[in-house]
N, CA, C and O atoms as a CHARMM CRD file, in Angstrom:
* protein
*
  320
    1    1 UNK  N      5.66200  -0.19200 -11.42000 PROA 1      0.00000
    2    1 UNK  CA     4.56400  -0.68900 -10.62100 PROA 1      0.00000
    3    1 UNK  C      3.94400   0.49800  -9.88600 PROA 1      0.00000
    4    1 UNK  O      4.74800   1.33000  -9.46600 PROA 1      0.00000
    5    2 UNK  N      2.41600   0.75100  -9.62200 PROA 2      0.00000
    6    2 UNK  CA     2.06800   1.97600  -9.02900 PROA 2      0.00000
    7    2 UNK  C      1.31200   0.92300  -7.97400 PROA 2      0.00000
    8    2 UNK  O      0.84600  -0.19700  -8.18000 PROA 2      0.00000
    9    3 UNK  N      1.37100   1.62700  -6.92500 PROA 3      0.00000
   10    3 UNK  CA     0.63400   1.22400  -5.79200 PROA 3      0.00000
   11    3 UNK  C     -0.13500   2.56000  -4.94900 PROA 3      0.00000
   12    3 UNK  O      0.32100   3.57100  -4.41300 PROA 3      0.00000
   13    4 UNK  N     -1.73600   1.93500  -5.15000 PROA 4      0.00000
   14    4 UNK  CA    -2.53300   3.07100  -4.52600 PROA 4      0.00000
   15    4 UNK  C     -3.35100   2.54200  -3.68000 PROA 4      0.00000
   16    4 UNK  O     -4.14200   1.59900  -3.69900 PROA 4      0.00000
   17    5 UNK  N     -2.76700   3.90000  -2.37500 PROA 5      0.00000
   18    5 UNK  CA    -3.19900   3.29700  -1.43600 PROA 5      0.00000
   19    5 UNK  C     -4.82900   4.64200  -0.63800 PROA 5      0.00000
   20    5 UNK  O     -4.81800   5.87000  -0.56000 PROA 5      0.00000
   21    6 UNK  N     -5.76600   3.79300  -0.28800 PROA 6      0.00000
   22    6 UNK  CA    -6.97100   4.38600   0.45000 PROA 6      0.00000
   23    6 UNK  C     -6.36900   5.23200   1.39000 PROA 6      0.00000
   24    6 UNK  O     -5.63900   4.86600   2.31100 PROA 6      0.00000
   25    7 UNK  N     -6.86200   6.91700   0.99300 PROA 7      0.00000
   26    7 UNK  CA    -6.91200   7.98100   2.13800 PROA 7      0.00000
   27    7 UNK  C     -8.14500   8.31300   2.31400 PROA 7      0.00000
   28    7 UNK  O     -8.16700   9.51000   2.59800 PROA 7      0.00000
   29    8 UNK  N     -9.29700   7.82500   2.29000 PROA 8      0.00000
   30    8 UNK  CA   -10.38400   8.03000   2.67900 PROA 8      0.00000
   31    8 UNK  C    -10.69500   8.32700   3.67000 PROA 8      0.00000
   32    8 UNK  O     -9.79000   7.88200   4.37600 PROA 8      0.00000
   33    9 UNK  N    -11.67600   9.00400   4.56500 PROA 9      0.00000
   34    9 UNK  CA   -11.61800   8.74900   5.83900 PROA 9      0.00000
   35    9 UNK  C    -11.51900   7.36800   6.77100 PROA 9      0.00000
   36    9 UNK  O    -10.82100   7.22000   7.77400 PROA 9      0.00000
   37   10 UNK  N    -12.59300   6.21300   6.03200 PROA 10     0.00000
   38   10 UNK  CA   -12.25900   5.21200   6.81800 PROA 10     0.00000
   39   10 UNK  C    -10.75800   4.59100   6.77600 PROA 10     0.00000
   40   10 UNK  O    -10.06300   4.46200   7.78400 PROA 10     0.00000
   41   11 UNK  N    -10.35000   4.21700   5.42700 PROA 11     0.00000
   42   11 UNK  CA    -9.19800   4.04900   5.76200 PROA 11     0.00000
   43   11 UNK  C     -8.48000   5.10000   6.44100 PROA 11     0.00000
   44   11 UNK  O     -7.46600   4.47700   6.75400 PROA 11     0.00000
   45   12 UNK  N     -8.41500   5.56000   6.61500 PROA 12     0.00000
   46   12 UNK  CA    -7.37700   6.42700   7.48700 PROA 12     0.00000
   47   12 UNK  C     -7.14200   6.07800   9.15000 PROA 12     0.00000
   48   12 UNK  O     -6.18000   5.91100   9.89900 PROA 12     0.00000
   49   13 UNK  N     -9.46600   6.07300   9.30000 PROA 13     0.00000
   50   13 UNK  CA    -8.90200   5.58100  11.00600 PROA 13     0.00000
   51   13 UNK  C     -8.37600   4.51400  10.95500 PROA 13     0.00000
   52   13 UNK  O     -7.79100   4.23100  12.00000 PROA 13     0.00000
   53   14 UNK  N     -8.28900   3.33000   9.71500 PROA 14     0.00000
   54   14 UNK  CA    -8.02800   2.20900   9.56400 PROA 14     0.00000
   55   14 UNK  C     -6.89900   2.17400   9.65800 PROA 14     0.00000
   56   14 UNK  O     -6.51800   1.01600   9.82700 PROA 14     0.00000
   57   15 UNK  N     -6.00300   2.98700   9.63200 PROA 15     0.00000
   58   15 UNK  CA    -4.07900   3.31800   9.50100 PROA 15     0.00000
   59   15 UNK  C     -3.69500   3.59800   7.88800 PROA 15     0.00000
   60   15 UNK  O     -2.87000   2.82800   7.39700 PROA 15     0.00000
   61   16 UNK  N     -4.13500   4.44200   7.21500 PROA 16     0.00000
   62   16 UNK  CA    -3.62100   4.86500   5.93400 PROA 16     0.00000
   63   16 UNK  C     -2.26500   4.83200   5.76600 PROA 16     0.00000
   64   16 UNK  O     -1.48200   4.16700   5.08800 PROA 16     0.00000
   65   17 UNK  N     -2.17000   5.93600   6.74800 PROA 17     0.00000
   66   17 UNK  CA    -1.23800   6.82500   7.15000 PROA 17     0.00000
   67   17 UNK  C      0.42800   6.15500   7.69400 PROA 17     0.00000
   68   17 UNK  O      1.56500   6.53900   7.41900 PROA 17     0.00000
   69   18 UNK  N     -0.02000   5.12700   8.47700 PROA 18     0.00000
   70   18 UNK  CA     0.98300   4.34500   8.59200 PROA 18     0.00000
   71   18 UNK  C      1.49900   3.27000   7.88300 PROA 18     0.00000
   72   18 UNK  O      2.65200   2.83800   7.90900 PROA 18     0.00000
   73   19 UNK  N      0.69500   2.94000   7.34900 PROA 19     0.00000
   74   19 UNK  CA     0.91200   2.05600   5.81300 PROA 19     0.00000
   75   19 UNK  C      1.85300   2.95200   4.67400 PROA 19     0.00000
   76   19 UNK  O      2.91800   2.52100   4.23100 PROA 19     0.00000
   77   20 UNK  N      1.32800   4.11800   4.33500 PROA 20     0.00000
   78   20 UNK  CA     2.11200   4.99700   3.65800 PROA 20     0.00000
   79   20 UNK  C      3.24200   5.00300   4.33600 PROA 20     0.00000
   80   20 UNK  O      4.19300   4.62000   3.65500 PROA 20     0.00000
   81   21 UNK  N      3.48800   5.28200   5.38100 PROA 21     0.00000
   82   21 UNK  CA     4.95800   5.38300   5.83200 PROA 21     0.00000
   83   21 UNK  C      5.46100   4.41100   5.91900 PROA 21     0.00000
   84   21 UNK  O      6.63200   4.62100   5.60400 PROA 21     0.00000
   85   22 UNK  N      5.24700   2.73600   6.31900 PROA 22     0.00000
   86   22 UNK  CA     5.79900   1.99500   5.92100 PROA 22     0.00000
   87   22 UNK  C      6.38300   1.73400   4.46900 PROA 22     0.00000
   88   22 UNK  O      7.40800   1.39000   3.88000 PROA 22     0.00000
   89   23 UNK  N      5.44000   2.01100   4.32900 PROA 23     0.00000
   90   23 UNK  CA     5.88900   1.34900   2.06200 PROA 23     0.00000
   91   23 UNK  C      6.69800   2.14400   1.54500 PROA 23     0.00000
   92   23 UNK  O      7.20500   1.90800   0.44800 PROA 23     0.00000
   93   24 UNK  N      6.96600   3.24600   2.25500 PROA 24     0.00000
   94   24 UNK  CA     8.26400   4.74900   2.04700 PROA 24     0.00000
   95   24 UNK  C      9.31400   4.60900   2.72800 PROA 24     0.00000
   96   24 UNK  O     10.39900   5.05900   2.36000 PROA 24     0.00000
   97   25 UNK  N      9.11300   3.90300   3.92200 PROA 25     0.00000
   98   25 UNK  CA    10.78600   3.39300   4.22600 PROA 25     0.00000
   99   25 UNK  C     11.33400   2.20100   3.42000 PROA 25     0.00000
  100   25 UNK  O     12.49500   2.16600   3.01300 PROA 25     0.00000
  101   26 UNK  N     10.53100   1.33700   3.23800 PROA 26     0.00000
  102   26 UNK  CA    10.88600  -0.14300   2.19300 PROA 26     0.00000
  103   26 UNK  C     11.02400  -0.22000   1.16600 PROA 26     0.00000
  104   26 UNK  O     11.53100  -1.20300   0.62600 PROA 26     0.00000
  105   27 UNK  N     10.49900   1.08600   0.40400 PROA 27     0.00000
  106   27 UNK  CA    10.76600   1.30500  -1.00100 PROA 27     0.00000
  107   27 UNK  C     12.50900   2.02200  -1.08700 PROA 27     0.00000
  108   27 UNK  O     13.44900   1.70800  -1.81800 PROA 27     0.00000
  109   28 UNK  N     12.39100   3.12200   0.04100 PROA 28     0.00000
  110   28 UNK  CA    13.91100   3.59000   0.04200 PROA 28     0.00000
  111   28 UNK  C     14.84000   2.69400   0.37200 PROA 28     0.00000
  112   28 UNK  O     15.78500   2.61100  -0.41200 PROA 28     0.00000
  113   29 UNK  N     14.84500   1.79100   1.58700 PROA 29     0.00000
  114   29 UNK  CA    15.48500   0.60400   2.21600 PROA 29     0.00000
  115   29 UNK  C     15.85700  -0.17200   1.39100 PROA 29     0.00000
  116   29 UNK  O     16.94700  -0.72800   1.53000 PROA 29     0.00000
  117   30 UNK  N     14.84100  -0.48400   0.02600 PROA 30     0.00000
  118   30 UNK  CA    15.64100  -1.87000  -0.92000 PROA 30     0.00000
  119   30 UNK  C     15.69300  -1.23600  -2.16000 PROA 30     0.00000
  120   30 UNK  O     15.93300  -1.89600  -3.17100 PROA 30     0.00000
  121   31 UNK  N     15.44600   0.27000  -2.21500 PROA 31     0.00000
  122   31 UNK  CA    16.38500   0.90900  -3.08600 PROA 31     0.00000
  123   31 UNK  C     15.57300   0.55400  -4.65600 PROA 31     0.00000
  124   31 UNK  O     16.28400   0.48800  -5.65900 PROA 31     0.00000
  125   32 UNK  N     14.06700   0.34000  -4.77000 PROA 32     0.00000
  126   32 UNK  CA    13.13100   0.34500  -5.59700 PROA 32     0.00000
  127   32 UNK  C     12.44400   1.52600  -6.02400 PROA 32     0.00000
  128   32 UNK  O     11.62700   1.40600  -6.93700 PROA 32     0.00000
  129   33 UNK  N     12.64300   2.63300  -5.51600 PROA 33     0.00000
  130   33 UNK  CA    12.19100   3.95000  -5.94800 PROA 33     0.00000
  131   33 UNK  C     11.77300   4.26400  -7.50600 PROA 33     0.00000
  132   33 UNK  O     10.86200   5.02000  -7.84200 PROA 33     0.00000
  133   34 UNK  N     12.34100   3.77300  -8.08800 PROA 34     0.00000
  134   34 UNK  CA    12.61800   3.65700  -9.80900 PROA 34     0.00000
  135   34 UNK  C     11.69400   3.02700 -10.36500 PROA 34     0.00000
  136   34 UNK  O     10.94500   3.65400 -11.11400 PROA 34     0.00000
  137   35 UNK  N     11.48800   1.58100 -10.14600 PROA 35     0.00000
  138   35 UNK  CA    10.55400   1.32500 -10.41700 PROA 35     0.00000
  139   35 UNK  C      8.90000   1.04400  -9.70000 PROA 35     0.00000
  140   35 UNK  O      7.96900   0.48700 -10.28200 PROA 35     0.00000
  141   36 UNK  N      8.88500   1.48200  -8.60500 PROA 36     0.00000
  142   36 UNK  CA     7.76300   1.61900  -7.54600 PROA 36     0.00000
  143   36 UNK  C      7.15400   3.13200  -7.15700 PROA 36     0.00000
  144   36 UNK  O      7.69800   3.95000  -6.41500 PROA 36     0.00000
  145   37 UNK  N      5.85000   3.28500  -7.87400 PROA 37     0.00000
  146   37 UNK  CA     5.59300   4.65900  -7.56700 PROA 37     0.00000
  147   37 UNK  C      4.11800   4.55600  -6.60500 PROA 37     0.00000
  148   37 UNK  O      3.06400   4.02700  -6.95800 PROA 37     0.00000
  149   38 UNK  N      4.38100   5.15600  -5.44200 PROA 38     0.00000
  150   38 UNK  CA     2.97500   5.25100  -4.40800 PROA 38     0.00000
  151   38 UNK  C      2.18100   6.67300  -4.97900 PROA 38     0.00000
  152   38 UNK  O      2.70000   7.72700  -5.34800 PROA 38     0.00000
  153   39 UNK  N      0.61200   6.26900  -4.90300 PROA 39     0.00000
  154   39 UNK  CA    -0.13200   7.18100  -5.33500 PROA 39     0.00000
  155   39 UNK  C     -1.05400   7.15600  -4.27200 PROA 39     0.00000
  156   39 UNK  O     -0.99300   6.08700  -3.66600 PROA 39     0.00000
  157   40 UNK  N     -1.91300   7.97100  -3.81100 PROA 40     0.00000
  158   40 UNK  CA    -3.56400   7.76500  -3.27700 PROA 40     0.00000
  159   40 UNK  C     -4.36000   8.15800  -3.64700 PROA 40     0.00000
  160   40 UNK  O     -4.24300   9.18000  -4.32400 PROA 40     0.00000
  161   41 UNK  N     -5.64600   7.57500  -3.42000 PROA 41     0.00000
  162   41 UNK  CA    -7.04700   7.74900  -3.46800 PROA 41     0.00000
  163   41 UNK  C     -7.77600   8.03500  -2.55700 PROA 41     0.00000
  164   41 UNK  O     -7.33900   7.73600  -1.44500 PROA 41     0.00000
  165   42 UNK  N     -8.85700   8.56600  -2.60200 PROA 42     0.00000
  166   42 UNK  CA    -9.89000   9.24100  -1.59100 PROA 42     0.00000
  167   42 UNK  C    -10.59900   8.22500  -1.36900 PROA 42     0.00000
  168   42 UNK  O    -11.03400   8.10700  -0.22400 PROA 42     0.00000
  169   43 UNK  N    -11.00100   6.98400  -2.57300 PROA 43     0.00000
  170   43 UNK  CA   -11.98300   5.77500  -1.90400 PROA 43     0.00000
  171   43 UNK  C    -11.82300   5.25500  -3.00600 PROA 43     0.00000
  172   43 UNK  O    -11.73700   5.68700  -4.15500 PROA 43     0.00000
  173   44 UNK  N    -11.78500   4.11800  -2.46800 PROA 44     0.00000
  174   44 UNK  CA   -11.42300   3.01200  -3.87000 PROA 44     0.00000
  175   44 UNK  C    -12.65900   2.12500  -3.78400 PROA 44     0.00000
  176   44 UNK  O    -12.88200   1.29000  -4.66100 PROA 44     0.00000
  177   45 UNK  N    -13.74600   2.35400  -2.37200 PROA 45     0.00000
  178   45 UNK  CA   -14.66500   1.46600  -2.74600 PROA 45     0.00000
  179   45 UNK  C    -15.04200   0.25300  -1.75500 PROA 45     0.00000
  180   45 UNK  O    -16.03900  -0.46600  -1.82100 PROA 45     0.00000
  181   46 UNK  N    -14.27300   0.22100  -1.07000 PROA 46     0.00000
  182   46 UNK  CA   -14.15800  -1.13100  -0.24400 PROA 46     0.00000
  183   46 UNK  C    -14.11800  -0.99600   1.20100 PROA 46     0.00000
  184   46 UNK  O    -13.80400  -1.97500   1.87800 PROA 46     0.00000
  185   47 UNK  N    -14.37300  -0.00500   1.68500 PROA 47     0.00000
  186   47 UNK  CA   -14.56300   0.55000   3.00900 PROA 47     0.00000
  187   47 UNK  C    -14.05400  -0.21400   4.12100 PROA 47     0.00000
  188   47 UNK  O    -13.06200  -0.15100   4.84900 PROA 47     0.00000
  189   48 UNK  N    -15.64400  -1.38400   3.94500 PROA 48     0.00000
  190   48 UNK  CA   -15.50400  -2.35000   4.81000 PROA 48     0.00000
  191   48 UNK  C    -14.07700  -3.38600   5.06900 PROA 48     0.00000
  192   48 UNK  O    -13.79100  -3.80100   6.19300 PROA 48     0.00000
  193   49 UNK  N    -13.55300  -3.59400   4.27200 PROA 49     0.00000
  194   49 UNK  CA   -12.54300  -4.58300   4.10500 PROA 49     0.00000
  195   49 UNK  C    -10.96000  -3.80100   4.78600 PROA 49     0.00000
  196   49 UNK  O     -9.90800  -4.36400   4.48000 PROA 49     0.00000
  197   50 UNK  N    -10.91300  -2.89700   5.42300 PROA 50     0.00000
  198   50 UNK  CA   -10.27000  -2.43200   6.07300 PROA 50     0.00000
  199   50 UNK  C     -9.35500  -1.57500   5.04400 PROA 50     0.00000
  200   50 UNK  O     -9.87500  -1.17100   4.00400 PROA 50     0.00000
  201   51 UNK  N     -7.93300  -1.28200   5.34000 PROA 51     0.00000
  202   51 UNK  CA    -7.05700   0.05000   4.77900 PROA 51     0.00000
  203   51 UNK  C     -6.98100  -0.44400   3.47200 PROA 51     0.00000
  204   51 UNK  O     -5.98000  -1.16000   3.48700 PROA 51     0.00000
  205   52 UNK  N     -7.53100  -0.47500   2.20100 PROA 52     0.00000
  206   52 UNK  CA    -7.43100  -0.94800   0.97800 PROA 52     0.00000
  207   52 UNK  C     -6.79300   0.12700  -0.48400 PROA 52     0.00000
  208   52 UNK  O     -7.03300   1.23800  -0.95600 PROA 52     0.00000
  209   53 UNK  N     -5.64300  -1.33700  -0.82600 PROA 53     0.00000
  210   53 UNK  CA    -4.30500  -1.30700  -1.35600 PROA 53     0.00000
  211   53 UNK  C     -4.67000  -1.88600  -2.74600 PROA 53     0.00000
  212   53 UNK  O     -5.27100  -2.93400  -2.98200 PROA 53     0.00000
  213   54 UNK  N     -4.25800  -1.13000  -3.46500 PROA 54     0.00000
  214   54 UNK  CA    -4.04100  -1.55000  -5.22000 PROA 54     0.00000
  215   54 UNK  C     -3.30000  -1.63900  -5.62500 PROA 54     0.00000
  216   54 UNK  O     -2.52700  -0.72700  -5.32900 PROA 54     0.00000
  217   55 UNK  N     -2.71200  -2.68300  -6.64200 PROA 55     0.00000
  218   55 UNK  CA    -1.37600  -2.52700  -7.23700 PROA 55     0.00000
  219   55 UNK  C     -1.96000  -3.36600  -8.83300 PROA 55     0.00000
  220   55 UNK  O     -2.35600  -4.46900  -9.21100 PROA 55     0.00000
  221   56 UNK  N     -1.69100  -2.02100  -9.36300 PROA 56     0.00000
  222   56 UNK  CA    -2.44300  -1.92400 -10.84200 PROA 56     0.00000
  223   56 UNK  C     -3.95800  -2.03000 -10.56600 PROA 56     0.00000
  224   56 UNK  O     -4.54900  -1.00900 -10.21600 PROA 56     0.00000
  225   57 UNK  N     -4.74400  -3.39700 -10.72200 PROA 57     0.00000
  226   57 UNK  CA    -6.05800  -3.39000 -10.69000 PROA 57     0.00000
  227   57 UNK  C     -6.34600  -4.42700  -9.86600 PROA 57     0.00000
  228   57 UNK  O     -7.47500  -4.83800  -9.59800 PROA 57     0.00000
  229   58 UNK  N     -5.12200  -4.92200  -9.39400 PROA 58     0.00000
  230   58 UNK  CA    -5.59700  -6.31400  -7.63600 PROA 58     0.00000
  231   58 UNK  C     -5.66700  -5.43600  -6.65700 PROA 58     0.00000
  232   58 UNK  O     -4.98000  -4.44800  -6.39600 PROA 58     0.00000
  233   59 UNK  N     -6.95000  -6.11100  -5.94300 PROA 59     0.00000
  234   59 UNK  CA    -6.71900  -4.96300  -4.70700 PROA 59     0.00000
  235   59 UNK  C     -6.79800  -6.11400  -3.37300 PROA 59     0.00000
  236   59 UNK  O     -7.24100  -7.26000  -3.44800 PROA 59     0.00000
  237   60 UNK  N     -6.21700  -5.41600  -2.12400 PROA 60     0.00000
  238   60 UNK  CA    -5.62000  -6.04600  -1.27700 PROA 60     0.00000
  239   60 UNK  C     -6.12500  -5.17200   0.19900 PROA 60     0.00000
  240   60 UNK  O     -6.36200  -3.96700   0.11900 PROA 60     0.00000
  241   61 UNK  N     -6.22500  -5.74600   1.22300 PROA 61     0.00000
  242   61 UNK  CA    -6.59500  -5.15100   2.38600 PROA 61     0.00000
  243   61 UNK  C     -5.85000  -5.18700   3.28500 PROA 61     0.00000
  244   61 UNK  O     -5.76400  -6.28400   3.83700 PROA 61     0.00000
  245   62 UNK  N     -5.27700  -4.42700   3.65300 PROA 62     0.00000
  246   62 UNK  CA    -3.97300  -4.34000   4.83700 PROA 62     0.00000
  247   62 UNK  C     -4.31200  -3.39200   6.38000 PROA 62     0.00000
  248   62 UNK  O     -5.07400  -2.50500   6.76400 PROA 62     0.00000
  249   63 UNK  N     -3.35800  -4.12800   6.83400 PROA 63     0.00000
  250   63 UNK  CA    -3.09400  -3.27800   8.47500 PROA 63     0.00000
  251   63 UNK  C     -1.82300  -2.76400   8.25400 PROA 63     0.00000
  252   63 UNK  O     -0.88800  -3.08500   7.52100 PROA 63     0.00000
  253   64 UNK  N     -2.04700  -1.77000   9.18000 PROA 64     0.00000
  254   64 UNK  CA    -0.55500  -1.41500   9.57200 PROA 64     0.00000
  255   64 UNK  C      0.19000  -2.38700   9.47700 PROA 64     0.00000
  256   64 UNK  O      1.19300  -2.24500   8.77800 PROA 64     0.00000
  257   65 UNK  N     -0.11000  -4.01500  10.31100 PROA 65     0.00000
  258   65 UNK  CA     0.55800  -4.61400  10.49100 PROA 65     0.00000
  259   65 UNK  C      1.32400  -5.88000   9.63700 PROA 65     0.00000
  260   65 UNK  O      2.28100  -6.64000   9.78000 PROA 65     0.00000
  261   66 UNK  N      0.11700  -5.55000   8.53600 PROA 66     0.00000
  262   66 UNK  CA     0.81500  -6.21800   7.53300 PROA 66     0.00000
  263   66 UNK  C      1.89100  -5.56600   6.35800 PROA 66     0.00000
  264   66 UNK  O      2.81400  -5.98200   5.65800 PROA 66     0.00000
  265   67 UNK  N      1.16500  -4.26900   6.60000 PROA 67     0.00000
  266   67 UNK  CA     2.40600  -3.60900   5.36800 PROA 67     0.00000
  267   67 UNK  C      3.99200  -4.18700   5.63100 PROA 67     0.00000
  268   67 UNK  O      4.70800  -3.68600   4.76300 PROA 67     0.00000
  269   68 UNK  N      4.52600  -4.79000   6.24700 PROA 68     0.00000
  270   68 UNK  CA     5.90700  -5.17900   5.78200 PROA 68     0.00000
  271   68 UNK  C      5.57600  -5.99900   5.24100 PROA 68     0.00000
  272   68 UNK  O      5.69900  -5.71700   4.04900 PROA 68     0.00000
  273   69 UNK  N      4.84300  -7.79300   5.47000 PROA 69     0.00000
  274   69 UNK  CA     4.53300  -8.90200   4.94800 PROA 69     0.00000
  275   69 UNK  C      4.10500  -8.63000   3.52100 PROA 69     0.00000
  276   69 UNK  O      4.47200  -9.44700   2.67600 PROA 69     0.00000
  277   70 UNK  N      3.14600  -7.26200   3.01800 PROA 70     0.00000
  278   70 UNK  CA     2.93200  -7.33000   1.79800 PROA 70     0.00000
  279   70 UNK  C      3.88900  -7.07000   1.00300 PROA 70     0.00000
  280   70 UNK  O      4.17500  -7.71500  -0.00500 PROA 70     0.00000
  281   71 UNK  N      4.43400  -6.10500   1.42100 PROA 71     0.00000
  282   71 UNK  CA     5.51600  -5.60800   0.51600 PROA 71     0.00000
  283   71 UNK  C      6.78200  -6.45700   0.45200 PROA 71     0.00000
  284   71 UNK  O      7.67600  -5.90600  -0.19000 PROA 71     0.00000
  285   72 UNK  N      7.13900  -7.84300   1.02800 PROA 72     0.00000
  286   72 UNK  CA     7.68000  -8.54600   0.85000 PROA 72     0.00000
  287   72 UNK  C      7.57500  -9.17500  -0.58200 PROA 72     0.00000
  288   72 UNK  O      8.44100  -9.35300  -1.43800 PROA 72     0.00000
  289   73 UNK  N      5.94000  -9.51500  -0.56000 PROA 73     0.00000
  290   73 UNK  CA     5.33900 -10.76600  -0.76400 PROA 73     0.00000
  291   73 UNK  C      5.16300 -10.48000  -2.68700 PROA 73     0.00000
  292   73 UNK  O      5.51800 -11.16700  -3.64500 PROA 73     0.00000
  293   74 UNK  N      4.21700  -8.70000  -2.55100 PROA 74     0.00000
  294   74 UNK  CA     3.67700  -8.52000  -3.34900 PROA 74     0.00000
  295   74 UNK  C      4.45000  -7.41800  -4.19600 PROA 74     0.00000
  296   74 UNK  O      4.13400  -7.15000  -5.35600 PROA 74     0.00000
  297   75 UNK  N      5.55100  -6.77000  -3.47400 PROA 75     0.00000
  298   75 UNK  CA     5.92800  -5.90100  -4.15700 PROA 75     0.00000
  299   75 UNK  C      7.39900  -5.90400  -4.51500 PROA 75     0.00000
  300   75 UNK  O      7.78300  -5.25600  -5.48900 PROA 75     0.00000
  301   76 UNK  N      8.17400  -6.55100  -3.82800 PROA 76     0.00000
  302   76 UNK  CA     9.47400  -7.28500  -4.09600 PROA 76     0.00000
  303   76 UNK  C      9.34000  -8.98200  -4.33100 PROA 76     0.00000
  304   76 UNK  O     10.33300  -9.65400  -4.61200 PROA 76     0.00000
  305   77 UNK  N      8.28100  -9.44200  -4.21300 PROA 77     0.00000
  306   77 UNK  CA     7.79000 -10.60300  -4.92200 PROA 77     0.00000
  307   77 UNK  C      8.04400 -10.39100  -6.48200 PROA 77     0.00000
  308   77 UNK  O      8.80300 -11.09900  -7.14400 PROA 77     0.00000
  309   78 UNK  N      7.23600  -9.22000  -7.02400 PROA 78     0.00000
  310   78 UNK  CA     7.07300  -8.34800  -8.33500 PROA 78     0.00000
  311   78 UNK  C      8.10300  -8.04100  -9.27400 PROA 78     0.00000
  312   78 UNK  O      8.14500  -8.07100 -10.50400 PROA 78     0.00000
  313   79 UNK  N      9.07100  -7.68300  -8.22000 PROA 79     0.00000
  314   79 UNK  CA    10.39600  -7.15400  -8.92500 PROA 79     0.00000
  315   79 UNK  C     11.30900  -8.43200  -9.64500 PROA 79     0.00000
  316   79 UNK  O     11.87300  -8.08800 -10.68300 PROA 79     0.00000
  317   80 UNK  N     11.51600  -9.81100  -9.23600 PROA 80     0.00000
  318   80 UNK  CA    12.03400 -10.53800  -9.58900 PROA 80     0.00000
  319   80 UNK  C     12.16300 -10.85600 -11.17300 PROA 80     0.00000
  320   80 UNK  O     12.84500 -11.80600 -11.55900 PROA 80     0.00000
């Protein structure tokens, strides 16, 4: 599974940055490294819609504060 996440400038003031570090402790934490690879992009396009997240070709809009809820949902959802 690749997941790419917006380093654009807007996303960034949007929390890039902390999103990346979330999804890097949770990937090590449940021990998915293997099959979960994080990539970024400079702009995926979607500015407006806040810190925006791809996984393959769905794309998804996150906060800081959701990156645990997604990666529950959508990325150990996935693995099953």
């Amino acid at each position: 599974m690749v997941i790419t996440i917006c380093i654009g400038s807007s996303c960034h003031l949007k929390g890039s940055r902390e999103i990346v570090h979330t999804l890097e402790r949770l990937i090590s934490l449940h021990k998915v490294k293997d099959r979960v690879e994080l990539t970024g992009s400079f702009c995926i396009g979607q500015c407006m819609k806040g810190v925006c997240v791809k996984i393959e070709e769905q794309l998804f809009s996150l906060t800081p504060d959701d990156a645990e809820n997604f990666f529950k949902k959508e990325v150990l959802g996935r693995q099953e």
